[in-house]
C-alpha positions as CSV (number, residue, x, y, z in Angstrom):
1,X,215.5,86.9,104.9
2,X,212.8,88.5,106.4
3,X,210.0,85.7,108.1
4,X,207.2,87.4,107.3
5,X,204.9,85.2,105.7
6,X,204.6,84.9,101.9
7,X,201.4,84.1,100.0
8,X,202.4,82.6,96.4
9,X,205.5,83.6,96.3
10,X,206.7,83.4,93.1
11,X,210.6,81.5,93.1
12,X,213.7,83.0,91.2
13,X,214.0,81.6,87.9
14,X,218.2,81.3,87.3
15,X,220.0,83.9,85.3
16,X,223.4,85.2,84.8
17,X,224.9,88.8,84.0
18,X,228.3,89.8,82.8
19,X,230.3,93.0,83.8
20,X,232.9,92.8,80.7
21,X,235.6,94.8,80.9
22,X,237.9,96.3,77.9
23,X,240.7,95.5,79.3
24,X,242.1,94.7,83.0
25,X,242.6,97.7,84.5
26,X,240.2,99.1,82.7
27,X,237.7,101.1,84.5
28,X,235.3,100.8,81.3
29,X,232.3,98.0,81.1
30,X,229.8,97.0,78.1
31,X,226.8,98.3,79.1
32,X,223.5,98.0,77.0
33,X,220.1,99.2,76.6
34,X,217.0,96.7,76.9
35,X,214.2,97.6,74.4
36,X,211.5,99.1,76.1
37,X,209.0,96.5,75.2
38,X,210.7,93.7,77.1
39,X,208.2,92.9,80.1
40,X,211.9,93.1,82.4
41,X,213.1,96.0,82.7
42,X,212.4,97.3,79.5
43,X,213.7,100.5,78.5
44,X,216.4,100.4,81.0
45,X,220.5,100.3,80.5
46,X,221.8,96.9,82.1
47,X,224.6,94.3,81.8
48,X,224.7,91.6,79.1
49,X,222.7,88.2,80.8
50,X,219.6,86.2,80.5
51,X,218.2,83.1,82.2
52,X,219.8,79.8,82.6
53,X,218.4,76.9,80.0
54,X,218.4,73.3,80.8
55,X,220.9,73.2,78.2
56,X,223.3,75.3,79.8
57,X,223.3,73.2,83.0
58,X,223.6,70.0,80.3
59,X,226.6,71.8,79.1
60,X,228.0,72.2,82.3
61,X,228.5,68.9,83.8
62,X,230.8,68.7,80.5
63,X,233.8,70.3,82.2
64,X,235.2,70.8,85.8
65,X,234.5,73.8,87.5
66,X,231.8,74.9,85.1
67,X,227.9,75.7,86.7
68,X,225.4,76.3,85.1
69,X,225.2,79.9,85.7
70,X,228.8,80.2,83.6
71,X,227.3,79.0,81.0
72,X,224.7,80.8,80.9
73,X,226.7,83.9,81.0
74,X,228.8,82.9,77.9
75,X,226.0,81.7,75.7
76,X,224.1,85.8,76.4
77,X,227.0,87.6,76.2
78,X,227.5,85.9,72.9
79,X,224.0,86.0,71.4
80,X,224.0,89.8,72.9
81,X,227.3,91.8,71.8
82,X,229.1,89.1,69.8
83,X,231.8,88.2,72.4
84,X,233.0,84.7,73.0
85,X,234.4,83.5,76.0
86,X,235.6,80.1,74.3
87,X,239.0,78.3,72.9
88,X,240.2,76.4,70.5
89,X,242.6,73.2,70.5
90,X,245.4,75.5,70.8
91,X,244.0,77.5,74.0
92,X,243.5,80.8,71.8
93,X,240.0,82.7,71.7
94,X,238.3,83.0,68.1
95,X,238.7,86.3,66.1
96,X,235.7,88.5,65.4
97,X,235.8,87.7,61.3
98,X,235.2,84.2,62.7
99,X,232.2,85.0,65.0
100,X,230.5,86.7,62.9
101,X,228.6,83.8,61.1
102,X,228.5,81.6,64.2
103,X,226.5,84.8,65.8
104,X,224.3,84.9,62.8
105,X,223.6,80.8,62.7
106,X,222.8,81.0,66.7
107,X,220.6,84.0,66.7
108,X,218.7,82.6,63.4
109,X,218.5,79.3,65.1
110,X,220.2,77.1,63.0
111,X,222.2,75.6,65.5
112,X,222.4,75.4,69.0
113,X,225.0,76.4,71.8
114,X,226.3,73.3,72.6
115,X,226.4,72.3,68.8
116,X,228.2,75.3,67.9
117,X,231.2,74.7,70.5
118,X,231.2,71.2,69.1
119,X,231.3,71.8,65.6
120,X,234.0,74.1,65.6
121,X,236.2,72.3,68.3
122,X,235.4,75.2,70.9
123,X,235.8,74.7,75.0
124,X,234.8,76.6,78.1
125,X,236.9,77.5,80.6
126,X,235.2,78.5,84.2
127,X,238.6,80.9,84.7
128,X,237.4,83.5,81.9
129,X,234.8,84.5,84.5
130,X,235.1,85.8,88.1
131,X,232.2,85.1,90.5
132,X,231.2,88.6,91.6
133,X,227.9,88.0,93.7
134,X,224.3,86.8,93.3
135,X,221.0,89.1,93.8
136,X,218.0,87.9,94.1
137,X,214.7,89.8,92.3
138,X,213.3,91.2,96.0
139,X,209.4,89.1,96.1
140,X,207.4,92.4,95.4
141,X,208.2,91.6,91.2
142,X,206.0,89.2,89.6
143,X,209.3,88.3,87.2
144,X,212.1,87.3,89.7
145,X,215.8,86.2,89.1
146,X,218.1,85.1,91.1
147,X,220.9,86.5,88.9
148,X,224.8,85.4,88.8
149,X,227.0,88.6,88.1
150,X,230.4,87.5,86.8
151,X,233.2,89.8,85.5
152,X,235.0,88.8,82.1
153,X,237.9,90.9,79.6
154,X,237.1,91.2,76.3
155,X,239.1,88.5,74.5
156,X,241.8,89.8,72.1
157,X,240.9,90.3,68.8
158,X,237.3,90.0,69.1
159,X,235.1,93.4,69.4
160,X,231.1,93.8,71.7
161,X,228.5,94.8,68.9
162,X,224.8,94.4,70.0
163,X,222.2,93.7,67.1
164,X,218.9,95.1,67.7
165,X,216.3,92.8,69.0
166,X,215.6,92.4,72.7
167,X,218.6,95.1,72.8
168,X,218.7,98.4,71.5
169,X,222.4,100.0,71.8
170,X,225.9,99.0,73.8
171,X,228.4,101.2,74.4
172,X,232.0,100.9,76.3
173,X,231.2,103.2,79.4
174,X,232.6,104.0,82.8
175,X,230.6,103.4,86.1
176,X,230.6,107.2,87.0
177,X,229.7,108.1,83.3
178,X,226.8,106.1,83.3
179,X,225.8,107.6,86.8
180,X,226.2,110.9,85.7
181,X,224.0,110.6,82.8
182,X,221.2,108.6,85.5
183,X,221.7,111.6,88.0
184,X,220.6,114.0,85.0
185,X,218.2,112.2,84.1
186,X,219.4,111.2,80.3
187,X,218.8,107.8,80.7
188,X,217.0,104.9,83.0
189,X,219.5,102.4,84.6
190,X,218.2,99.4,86.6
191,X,218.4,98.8,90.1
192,X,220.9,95.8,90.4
193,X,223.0,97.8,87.4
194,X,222.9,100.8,90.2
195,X,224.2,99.0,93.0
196,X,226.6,97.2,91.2
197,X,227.8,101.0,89.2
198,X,228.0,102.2,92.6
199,X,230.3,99.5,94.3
200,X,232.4,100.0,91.3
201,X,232.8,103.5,92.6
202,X,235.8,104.9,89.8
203,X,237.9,101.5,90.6
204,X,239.1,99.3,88.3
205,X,236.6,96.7,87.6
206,X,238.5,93.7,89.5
207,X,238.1,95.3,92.7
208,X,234.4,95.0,92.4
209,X,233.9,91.3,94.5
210,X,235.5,92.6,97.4
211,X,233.9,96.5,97.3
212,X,230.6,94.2,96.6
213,X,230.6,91.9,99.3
214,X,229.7,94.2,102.5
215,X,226.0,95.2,100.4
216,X,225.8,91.2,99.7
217,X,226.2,90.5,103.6
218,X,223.6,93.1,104.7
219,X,221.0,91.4,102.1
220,X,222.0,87.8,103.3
221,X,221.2,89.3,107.1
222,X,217.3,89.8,105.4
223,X,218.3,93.6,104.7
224,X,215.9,95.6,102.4
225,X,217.5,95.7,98.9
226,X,218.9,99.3,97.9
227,X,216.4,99.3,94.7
228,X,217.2,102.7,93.0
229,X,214.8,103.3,89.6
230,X,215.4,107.3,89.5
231,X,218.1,109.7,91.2
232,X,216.7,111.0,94.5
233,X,214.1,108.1,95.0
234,X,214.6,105.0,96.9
235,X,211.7,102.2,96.2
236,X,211.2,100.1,99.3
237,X,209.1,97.2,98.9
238,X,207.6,96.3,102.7
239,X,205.3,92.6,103.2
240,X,201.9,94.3,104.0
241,X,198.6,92.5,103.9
242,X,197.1,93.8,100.9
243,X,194.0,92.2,98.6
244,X,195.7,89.6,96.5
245,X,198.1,88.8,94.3
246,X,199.8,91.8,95.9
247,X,202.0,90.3,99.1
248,X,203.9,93.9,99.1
249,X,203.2,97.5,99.2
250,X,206.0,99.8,97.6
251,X,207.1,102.1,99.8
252,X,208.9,105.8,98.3
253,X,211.8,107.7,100.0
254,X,211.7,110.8,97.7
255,X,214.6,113.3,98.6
256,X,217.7,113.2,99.7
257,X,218.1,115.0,103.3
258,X,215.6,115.1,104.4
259,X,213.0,113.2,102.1
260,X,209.3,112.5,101.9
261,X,208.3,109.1,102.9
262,X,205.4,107.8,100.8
263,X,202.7,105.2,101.7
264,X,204.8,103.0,104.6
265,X,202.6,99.9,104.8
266,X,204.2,97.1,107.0
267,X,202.0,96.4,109.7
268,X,204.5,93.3,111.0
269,X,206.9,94.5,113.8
270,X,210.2,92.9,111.8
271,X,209.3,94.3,108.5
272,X,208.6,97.9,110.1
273,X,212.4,97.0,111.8
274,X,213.8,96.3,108.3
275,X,212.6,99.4,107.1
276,X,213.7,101.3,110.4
277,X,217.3,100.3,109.7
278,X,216.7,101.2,105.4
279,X,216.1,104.2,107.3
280,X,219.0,104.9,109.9
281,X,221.1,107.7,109.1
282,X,218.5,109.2,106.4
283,X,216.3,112.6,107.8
284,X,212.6,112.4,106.9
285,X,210.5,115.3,106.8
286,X,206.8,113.8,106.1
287,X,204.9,110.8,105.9
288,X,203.1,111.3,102.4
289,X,199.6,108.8,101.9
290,X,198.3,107.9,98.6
291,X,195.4,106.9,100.4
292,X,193.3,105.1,103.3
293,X,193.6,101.7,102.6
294,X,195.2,99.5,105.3
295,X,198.1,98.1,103.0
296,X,199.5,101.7,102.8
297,X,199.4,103.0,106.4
298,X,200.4,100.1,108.6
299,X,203.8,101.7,110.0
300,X,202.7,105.1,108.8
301,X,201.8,106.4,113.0
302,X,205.0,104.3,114.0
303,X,206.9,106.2,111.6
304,X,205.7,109.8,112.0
305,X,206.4,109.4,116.3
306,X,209.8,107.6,115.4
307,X,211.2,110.9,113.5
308,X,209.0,113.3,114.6
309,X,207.6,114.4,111.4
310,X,203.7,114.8,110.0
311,X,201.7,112.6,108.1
312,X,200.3,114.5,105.2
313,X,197.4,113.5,103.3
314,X,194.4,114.8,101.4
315,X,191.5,116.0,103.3
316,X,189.2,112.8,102.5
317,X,192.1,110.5,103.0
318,X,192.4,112.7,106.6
319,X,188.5,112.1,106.9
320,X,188.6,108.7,106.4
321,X,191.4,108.0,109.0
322,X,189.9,109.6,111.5
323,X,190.6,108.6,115.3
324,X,193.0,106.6,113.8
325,X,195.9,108.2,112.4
326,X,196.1,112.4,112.8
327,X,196.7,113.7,109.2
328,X,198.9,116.6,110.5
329,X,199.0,118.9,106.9
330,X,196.4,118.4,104.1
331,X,197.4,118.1,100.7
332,X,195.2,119.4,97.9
333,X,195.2,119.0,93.9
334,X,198.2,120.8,92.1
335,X,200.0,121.6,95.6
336,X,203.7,121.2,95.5
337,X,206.1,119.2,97.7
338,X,209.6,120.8,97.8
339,X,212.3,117.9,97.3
340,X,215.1,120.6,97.6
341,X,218.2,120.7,95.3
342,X,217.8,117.8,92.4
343,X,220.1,114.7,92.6
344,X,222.9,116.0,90.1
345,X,222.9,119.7,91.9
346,X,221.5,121.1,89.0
347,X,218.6,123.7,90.4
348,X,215.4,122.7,92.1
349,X,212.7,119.5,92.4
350,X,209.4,118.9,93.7
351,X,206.3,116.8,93.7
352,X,203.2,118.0,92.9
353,X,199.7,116.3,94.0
354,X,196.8,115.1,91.6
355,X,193.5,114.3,93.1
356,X,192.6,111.1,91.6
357,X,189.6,109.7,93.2
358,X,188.0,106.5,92.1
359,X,189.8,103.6,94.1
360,X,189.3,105.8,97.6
361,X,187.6,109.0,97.6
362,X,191.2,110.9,98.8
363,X,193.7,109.0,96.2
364,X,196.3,111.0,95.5
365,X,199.1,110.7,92.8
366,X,202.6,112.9,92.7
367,X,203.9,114.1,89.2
368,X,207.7,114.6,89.2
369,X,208.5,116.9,86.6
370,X,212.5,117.0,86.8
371,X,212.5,113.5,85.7
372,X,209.2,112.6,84.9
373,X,208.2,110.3,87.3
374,X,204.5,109.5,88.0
375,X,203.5,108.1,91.5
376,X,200.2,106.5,90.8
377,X,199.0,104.7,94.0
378,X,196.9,102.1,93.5
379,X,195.6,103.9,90.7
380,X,197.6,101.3,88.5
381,X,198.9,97.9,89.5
382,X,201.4,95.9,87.8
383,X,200.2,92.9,89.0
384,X,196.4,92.6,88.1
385,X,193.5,95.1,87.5
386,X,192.8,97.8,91.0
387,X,189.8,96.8,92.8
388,X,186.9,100.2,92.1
389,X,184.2,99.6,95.2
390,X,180.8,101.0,94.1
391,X,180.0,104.2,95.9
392,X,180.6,105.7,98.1
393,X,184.1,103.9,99.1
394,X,185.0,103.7,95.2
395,X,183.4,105.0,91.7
396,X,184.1,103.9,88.6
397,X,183.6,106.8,86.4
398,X,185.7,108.7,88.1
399,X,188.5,105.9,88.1
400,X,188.2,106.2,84.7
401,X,188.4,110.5,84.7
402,X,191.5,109.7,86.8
403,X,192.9,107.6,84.4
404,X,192.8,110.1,81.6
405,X,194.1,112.9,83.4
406,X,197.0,110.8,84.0
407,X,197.4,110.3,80.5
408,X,198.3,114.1,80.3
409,X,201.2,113.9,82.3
410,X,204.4,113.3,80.1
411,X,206.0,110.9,82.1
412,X,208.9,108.6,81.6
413,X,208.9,106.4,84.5
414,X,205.3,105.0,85.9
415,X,206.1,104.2,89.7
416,X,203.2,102.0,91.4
417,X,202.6,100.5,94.8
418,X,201.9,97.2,93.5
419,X,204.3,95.8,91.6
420,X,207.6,96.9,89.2
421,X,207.9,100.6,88.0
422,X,207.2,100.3,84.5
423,X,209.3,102.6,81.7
424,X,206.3,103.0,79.0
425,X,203.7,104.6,81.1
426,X,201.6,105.6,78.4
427,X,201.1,102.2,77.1
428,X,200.2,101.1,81.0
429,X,197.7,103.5,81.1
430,X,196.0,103.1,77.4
431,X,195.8,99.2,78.6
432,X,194.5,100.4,81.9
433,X,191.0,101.7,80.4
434,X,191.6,99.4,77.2
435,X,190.6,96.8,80.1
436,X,187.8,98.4,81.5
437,X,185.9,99.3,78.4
438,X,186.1,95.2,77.8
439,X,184.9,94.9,81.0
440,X,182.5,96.9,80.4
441,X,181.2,95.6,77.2
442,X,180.6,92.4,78.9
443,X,178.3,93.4,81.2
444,X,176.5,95.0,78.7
445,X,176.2,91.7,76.3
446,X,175.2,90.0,79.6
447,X,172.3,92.2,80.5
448,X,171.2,92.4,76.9
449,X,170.3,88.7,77.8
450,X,168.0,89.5,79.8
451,X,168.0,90.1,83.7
452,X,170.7,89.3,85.7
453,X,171.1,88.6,89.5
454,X,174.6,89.3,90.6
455,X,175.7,85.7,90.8
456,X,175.0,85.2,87.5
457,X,176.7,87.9,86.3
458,X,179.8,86.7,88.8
459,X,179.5,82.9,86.5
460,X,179.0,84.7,83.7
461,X,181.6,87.3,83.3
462,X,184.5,86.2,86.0
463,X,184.6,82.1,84.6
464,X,186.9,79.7,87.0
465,X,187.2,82.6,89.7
466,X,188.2,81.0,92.8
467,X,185.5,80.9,95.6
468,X,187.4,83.1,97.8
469,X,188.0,86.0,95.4
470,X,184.3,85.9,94.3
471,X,183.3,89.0,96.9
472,X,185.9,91.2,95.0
473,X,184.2,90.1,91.3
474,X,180.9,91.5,92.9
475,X,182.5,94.9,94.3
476,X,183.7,95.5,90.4
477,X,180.5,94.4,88.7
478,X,178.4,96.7,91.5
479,X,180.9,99.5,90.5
480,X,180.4,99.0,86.5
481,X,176.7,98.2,87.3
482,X,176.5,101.2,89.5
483,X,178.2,103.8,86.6
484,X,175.8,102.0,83.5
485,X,172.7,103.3,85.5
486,X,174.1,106.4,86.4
487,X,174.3,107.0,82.8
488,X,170.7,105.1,81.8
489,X,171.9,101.9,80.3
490,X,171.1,100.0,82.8
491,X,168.5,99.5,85.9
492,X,167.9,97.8,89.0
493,X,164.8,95.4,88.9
494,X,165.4,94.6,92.8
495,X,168.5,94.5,95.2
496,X,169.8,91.3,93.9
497,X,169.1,91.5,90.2
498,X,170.0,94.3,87.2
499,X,168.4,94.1,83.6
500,X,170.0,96.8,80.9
501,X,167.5,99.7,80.0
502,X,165.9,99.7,77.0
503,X,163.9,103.3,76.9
């Protein structure tokens, strides 16, 4: 593990995954799709699992060998394709026809788990799974797991159905089938479902623990996880000291060889040394900067004399970094980035730049039209609301412009610096200005009170704010203050106070 240090670092809840095989030998899992509106990886194909109850570690202590984590696995892939990794008095596994109404009386809650085995004289048995690994959600994600992957063989007589729900579809697929589909872009696949997919590598699925085990060694050693959310584009989250919640700053390799490097933020020697050995063996051929700020440009001089390559930004991001960092090649709105052949060697792919101003005045987002990715910056962040200055460093009207020409973009996958990658970018954006016209609103019903003096309006509008985030409250309610008298609805009465305007 890397020692940088770790403000609030939210810890791993437990969870458990199952790679279940048709048959052994077989070189075919159950994989299923996540509905989109699940706040994990929604809208992504994954592996039967879910978090580990209390119950399950109740359970547990029942029989020898059994964890937690077993059971856990068990009880989802029951509740999630039907399949039940349990025996009768005799040793043999129940039929289908018989699971059918347990299935039902679980997922309606009329019984528990544990009740269920005990009712109908059904036992675990820790051998029906094989311990493949554990990975751990990297601390960039404000939802982390510290998952269990276990491999299982579908029991005889009994068949994986999913029921929609939390899950959409399930199908019996091979690893390179589902890869092949990722790598044209048909469908999303998520990163620990990758890795694993890729260790598999067109074996059969028992070979798995020991293909496994060299990638679990290198992320034991405090290696950067291989987080794959698109073909062609490796997400690296990097510790950079960033306004908070964020503790990270996502980092982009786009491209295969050579690729652009986007927004490199560690400023910490060992985290710019983790990333240096993500790196080794891979060609770059820029540095690419959303913007200014110092959470995305910490390693990005280090990186640019390392492999010899220029830092491209647009010309008021190049401005604002001056004497500090040369901006070798400006980039301006609608220019492309060639990315070369596409992942599945199907023809060409590119980046292509949007001017986006509002957060900094030379915010810069990429579209990826081949499979409609949208780099957003700081534009959106998964893990509160983005900070708007009041001019000149920020403006809030054109955040919002910004916003909206996003909005145009048919994207698939919205990729952001702060936070997880989310799969219904529409939705993120819609909830983006849904937030600020609240915002908005409130300062409006707060002025229509009468005057204001901005730490009443900070009382008044931000309620239970920690002392120490109060100076960012004021930046946003100078940039909202700032766009209401630009458009005449509201007006300063002297530097420290704001009443709305009645005229």
């Amino acid at each position: 593990m890397s020692n940088v240090p770790l403000r609030g670092l939210t810890p791993p809840a437990q969870a458990a995954s199952v790679l279940l095989a048709r048959a052994r030998g077989s070189r075919e899992v159950f994989v299923v799709a996540r509905a989109l509106a699940l706040r994990f990886l929604g809208g992504f194909l994954a592996f039967p699992g879910g978090k580990v109850h209390s119950s399950d570690d109740e359970l547990a202590r029942t029989t020898p060998g059994l964890t937690g984590s077993h059971v856990a696995a068990i009880r989802e892939l029951f509740e999630e394709t039907g399949v039940l990794l349990a025996h009768d008095a005799g040793g043999a596994y129940p039929t289908a026809e018989k699971l059918l109404p347990l299935r039902r009386e679980l997922m309606t809650e009329q019984i528990t788990f544990p009740a269920l085995l005990a009712e109908h004289k059904l036992h675990l048995r820790p051998e029906d799974l094989t311990y493949v690994g554990s990975l751990v959600t990297p601390p960039f994600a404000p939802l982390r797991f510290d998952t269990a992957f276990f491999l299982a063989v579908l029991p005889p007589g009994q068949t994986a159905e999913v029921w929609p729900g939390e899950l959409t579809e399930g199908a019996w697929r091979s690893a390179e089938s589902v890869l092949a589909d990722w790598n044209a872009g048909d469908n999303l696949v998520a990163p620990p479902t990758v890795a694993l997919l890729q260790a598999i590598g067109g074996q059969p699925i028992e070979e798995l623990p020991e293909r496994l085990r060299p990638l679990l060694d290198k992320l034991a050693a405090g290696a950067i996880h291989p987080i794959w959310f698109s073909p062609g584009v490796q997400m690296i989250p990097l510790f950079a000291e960033g306004l908070p919640p964020s503790t990270h700053t996502n980092a982009y390799l786009v491209g295969s060889d050579p690729a652009y490097l986007i927004d490199p933020g560690a400023s910490a020697a060992e985290e710019q040394s983790r990333l240096f050995d993500l790196l080794a063996g891979r060609r770059l051929r820029g540095v690419v900067l959303t913007h200014h700020h110092s959470d995305h440009i910490g390693a990005v001089q280090v990186c640019a004399e390392r492999y010899g390559v220029p830092v491209l930004a647009h010309p008021r991001t190049a401005q604002a970094l001056h004497g500090r960092i040369a901006v070798h090649q400006l980039i301006h709105d609608g220019d492309r980035l060639d990315l070369g052949t596409a992942p599945d060697g199907k023809g060409t792919w590119h980046l292509q730049a949007i001017h986006t101003p509002g957060h900094a005045p030379g915010h810069l987002c990429f579209w990826e039209p081949r499979y409609r990715l949208l780099f957003v910056g700081d534009m959106i962040s998964m893990l509160s609301s983005v900070l708007i200055p009041p001019p000149p460093e920020g403006d809030l009207t054109e955040y919002l412009h910004s916003l909206q020409r996003l909005q145009s973009y048919p994207a698939r996958l919205l990729l952001p610096a702060h936070g997880s990658p989310s799969a219904r970018p529409a939705h993120v954006l819609e909830q983006a200005l849904a937030h600020r016209r609240e915002r908005e609103e409130q300062l409006l019903q707060a002025l229509q009170a009468g005057p204001r003096t901005m730490a009443e309006l900070v009382t008044e509008l931000y309620r239970g704010l920690p002392a120490e985030l109060t100076r960012f409250a004021e930046m946003q309610i100078q940039a909202g203050l700032h766009k209401l008298q630009r458009e005449g609805r509201a007006v300063a009465v002297d530097a420290h106070c704001w009443r709305q305007n009645a005229s």
